[in-house]
Backbone bond lengths (Angstrom), bond angles and torsions (degrees), N, CA, C in turn:
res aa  C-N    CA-C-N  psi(-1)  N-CA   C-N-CA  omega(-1)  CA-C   N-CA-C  phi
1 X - - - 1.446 - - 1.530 107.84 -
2 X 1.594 115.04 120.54 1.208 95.06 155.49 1.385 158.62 -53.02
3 X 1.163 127.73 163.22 1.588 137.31 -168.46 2.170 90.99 -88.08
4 X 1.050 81.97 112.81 1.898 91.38 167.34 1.954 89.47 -51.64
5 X 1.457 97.79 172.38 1.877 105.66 171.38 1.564 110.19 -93.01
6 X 0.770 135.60 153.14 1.584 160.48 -163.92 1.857 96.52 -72.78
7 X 1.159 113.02 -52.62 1.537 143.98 -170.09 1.250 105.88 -126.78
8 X 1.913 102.96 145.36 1.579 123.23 162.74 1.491 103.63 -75.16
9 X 1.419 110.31 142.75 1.327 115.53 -179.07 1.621 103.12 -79.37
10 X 1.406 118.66 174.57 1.453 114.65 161.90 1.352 166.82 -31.25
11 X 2.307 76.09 -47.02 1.594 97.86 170.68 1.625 84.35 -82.03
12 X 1.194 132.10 -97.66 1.556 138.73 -156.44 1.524 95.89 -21.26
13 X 1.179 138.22 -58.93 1.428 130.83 -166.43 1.696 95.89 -59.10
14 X 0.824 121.37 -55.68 1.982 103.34 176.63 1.232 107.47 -78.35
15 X 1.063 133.67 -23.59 1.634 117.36 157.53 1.359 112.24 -33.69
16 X 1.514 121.36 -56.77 0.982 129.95 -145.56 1.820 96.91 -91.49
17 X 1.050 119.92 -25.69 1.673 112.12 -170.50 1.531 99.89 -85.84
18 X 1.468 113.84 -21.77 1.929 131.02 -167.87 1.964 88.38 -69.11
19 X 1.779 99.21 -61.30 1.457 92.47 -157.93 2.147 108.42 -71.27
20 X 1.337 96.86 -23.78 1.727 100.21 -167.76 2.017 98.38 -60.91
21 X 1.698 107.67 -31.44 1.669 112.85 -167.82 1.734 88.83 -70.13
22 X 1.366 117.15 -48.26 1.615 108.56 163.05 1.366 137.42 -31.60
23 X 1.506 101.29 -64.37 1.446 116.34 159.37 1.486 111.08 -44.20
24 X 0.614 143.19 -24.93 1.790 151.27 -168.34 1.391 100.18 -82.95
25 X 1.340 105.15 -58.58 1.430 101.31 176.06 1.542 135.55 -86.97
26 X 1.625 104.38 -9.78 1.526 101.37 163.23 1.272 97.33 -88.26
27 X 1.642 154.07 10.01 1.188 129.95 -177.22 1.772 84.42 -95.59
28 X 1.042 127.89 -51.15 1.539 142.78 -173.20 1.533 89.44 -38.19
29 X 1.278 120.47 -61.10 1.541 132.19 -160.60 1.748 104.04 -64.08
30 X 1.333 88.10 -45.03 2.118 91.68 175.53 1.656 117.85 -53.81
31 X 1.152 87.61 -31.33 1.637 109.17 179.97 1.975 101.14 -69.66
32 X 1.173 124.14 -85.77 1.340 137.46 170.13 1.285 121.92 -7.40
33 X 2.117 107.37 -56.30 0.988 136.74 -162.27 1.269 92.65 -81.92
34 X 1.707 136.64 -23.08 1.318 112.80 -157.76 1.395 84.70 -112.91
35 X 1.163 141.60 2.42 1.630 138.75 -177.80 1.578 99.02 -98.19
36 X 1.432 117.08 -58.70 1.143 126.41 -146.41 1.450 92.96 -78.74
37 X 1.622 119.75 -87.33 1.010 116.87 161.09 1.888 163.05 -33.62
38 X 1.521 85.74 -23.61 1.980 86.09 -159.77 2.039 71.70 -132.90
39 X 1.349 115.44 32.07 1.541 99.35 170.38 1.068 126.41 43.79
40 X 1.552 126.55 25.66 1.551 121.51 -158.81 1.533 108.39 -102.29
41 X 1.282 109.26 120.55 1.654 96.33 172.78 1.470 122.07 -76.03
42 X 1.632 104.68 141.58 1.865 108.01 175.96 1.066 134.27 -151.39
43 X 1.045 87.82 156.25 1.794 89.36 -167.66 1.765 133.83 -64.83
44 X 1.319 107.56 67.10 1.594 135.34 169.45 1.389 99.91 28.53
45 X 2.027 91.27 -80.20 1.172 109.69 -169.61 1.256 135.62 -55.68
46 X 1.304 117.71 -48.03 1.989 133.87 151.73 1.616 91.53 -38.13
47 X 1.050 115.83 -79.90 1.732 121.62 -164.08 1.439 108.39 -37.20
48 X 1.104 151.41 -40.18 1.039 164.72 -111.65 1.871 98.37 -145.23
49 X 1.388 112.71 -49.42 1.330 104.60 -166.52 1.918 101.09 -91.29
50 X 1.344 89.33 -9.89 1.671 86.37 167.10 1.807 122.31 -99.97
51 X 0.956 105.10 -3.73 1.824 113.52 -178.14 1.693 75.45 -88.81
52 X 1.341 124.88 -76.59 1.506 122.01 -145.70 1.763 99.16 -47.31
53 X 1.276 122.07 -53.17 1.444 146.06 174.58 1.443 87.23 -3.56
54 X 1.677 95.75 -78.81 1.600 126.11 -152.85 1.623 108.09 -63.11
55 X 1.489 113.99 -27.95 1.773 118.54 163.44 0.992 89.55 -91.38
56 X 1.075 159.28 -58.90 1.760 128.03 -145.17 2.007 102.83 -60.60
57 X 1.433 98.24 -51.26 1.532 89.07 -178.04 1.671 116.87 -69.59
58 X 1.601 127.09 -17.87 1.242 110.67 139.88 0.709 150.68 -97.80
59 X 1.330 112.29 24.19 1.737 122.42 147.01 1.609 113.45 -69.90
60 X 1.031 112.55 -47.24 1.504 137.42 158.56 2.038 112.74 -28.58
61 X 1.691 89.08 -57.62 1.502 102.63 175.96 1.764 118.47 -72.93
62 X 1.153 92.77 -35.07 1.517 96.93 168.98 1.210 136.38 -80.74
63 X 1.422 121.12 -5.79 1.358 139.23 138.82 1.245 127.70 -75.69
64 X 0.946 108.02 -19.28 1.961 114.38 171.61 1.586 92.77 -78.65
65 X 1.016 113.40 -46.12 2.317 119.34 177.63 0.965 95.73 -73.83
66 X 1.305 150.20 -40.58 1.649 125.58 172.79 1.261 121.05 -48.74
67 X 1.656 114.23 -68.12 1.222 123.35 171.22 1.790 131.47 -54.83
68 X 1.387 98.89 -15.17 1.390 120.44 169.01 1.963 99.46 67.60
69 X 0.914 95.12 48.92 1.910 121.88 168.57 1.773 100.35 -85.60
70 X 1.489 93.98 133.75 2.048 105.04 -167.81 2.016 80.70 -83.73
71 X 1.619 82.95 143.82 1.635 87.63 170.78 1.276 101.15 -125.65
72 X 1.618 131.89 105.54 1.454 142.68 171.04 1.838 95.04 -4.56
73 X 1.645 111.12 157.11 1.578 114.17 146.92 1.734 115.54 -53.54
74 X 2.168 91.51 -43.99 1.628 94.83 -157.54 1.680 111.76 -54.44
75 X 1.292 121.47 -37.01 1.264 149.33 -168.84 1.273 100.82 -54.19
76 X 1.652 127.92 -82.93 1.104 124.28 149.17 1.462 144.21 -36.10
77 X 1.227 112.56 -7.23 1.600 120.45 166.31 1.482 107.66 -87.23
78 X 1.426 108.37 -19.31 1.346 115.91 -170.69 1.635 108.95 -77.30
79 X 1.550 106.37 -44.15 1.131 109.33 -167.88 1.512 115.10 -77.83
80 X 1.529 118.06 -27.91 1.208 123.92 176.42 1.319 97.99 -49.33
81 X 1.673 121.02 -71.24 1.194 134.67 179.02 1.669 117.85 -25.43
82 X 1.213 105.11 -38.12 1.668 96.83 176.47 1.370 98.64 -93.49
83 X 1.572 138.51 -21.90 0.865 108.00 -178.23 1.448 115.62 -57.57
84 X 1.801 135.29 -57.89 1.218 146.75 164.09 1.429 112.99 -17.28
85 X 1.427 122.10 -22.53 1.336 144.28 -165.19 1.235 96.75 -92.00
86 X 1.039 128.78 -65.80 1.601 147.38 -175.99 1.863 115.11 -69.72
87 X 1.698 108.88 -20.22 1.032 106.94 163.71 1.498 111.21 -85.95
88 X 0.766 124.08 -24.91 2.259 138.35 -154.78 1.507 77.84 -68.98
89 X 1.670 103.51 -75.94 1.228 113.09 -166.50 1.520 138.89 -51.92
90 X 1.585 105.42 -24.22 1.493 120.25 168.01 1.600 104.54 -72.61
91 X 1.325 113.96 -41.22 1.739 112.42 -168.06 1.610 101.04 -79.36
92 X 1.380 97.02 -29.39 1.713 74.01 -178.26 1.473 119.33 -59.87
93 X 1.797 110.86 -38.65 1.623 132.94 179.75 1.271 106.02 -57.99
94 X 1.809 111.90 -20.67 1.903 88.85 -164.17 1.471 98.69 -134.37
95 X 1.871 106.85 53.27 1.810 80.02 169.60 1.791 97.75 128.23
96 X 1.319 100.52 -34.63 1.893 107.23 176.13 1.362 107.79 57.93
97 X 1.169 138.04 -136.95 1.658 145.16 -148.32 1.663 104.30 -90.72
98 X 0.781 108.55 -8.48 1.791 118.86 -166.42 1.770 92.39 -97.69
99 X 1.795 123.37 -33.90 1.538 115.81 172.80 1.233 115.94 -48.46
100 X 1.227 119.46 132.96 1.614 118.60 177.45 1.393 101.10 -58.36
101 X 1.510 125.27 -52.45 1.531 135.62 -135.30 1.981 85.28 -60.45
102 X 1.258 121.74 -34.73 1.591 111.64 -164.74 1.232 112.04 -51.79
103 X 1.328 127.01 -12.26 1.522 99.00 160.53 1.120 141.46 -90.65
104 X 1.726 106.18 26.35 1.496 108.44 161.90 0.764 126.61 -67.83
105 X 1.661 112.79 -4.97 1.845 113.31 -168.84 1.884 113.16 -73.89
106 X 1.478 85.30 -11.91 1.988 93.07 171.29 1.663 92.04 -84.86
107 X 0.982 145.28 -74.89 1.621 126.68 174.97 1.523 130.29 -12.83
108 X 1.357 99.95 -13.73 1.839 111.21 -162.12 1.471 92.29 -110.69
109 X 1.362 115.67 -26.83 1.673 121.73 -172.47 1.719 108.85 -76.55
110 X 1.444 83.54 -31.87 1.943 92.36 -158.84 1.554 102.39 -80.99
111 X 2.023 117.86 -34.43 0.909 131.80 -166.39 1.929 83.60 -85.11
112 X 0.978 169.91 29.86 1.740 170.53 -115.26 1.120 92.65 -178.61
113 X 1.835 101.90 -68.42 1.736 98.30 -165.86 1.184 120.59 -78.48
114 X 1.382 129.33 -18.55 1.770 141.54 -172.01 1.637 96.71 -74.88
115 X 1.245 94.90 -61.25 1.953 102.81 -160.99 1.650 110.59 -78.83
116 X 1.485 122.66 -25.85 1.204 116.22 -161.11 1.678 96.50 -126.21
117 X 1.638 104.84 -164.59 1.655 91.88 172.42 1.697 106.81 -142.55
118 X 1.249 96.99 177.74 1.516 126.86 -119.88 1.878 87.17 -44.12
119 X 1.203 117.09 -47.22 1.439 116.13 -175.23 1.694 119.12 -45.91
120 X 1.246 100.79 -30.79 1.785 108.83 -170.04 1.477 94.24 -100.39
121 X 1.476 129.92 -6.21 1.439 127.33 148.43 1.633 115.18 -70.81
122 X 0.800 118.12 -53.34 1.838 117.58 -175.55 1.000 96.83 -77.77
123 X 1.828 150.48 6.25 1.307 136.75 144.87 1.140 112.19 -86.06
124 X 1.221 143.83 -9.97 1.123 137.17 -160.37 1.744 98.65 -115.90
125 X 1.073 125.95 -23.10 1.403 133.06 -177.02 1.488 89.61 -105.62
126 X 0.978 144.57 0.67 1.875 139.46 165.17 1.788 90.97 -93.29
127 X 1.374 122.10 -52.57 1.502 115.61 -165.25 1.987 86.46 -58.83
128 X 1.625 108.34 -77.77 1.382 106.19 -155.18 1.680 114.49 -40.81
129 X 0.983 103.46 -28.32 1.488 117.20 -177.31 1.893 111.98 -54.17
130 X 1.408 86.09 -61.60 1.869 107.52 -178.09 1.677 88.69 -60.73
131 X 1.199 121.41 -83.15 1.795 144.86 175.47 1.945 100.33 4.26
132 X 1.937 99.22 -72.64 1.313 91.00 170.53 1.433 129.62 -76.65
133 X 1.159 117.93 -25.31 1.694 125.07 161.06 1.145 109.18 -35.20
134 X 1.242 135.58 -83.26 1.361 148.13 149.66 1.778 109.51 16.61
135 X 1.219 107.42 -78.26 1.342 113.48 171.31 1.591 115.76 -51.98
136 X 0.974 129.98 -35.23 1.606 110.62 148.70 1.355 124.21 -69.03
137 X 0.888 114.04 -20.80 1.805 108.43 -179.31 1.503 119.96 -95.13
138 X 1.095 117.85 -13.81 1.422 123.31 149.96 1.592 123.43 -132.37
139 X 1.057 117.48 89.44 1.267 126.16 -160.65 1.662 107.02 -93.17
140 X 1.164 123.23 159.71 1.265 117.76 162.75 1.574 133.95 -72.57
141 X 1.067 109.99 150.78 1.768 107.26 -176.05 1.654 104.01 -50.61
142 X 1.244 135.38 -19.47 1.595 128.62 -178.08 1.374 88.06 -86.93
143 X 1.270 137.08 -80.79 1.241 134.07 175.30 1.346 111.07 -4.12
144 X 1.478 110.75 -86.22 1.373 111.67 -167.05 1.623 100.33 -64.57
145 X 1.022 153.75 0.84 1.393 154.84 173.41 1.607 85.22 -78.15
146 X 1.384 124.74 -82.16 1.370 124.00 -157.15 1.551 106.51 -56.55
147 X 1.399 125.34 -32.41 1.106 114.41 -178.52 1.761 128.17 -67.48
148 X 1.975 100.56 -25.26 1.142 92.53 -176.21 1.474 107.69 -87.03
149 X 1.135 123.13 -22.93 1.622 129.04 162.14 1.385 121.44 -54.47
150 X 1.298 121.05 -37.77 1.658 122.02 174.94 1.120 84.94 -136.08
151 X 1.366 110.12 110.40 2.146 139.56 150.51 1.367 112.17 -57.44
152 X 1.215 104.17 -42.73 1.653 111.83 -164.80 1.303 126.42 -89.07
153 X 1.637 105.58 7.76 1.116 133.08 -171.30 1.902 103.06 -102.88
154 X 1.336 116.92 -61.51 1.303 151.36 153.19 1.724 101.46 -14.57
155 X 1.827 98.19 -81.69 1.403 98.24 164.22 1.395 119.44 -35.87
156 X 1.390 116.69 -69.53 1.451 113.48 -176.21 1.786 119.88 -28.09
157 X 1.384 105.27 -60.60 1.305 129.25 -158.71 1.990 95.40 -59.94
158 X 1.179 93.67 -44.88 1.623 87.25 -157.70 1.458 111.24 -96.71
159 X 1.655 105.02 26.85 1.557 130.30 -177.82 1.331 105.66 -115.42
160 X 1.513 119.64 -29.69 1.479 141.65 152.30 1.543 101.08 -55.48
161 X 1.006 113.40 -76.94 1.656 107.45 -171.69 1.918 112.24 -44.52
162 X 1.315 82.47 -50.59 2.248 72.93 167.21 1.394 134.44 -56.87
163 X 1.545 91.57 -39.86 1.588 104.56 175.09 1.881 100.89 -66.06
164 X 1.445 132.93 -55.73 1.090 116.27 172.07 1.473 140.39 -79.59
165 X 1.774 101.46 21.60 2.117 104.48 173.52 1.824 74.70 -102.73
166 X 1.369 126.02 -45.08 1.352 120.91 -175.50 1.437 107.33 -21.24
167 X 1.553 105.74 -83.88 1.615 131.41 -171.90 1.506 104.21 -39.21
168 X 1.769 100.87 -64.27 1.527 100.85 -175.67 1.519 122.30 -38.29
169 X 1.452 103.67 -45.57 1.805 123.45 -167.68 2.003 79.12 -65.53
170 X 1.065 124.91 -53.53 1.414 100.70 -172.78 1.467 132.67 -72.75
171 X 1.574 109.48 -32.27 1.262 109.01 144.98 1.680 131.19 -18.69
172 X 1.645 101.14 -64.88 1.266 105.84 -162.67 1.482 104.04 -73.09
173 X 1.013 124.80 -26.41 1.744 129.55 -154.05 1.886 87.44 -81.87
């Protein structure tokens, strides 16, 4: 079996700072989507201290790529990992399973399996997996309000979530 690399190579290391400035902005967007759109009230301050979180360390990352500094796989498995963390937690605050932005959590899988290897892929598609699960299993009091009022909505949603551990599980494989 091979030896994973010591270091992200060049391309994968800007892969990885290209897709995390993304992540920034679908977490920003989860936020938007759950104010603007789905009426959801949230908490500013959380919202805010977790988007900056997620740029400060790629600002962080993008200075390690300026200077052309090796950034471990583990390091970067790490950060993906909070990113998924930082998405769970924004969607739950702005809107839960009904936010469009949750399917960035397949963006976090694809960016796992491309840049890193196969092990820090099946963690990252086990977090996104659990991450959106999550949002059905503790839902918010509007949530569960809308759900028991429209069933057929509910169904929908948590037929979406299969269809995307489905995809993910194929992603990763």
């Amino acid at each position: 079996m091979p030896t994973p690399p010591s270091r992200l190579d060049d391309v994968s290391f800007q892969w990885l700072v290209t897709a995390r400035w993304t992540g920034v902005l679908a977490q920003t967007g989860a936020v938007v989507a759950g104010v603007q759109g789905l009426s959801h009230p949230v908490s500013f301050s959380v919202a805010v201290s977790v988007v900056l979180a997620s740029a400060l360390s790629n600002v962080w990352l993008s200075w390690r790529l300026s200077r052309r500094d090796a950034v471990p796989p583990t390091q970067a498995g790490f950060l993906i990992a909070a990113d998924v963390a930082a998405l769970s937690w924004l969607l739950h605050d702005a809107g839960g399973f009904l936010n469009p932005a949750s399917i960035f959590f397949l963006v976090y899988i694809v960016l796992a399996a491309l840049v890193l290897d196969r092990m820090w892929a099946w963690i990252v598609t086990a977090l996104s997996i659990a991450g959106y699960g999550l949002l059905f299993l503790a839902p918010t009091d509007a949530l569960a309000l809308a759900g028991s009022m429209h069933p057929e909505i509910g169904m929908h949603v948590r037929g979406m979530w299969l269809a995307f551990a489905a995809t993910s599980l194929i992603v990763a494989v």
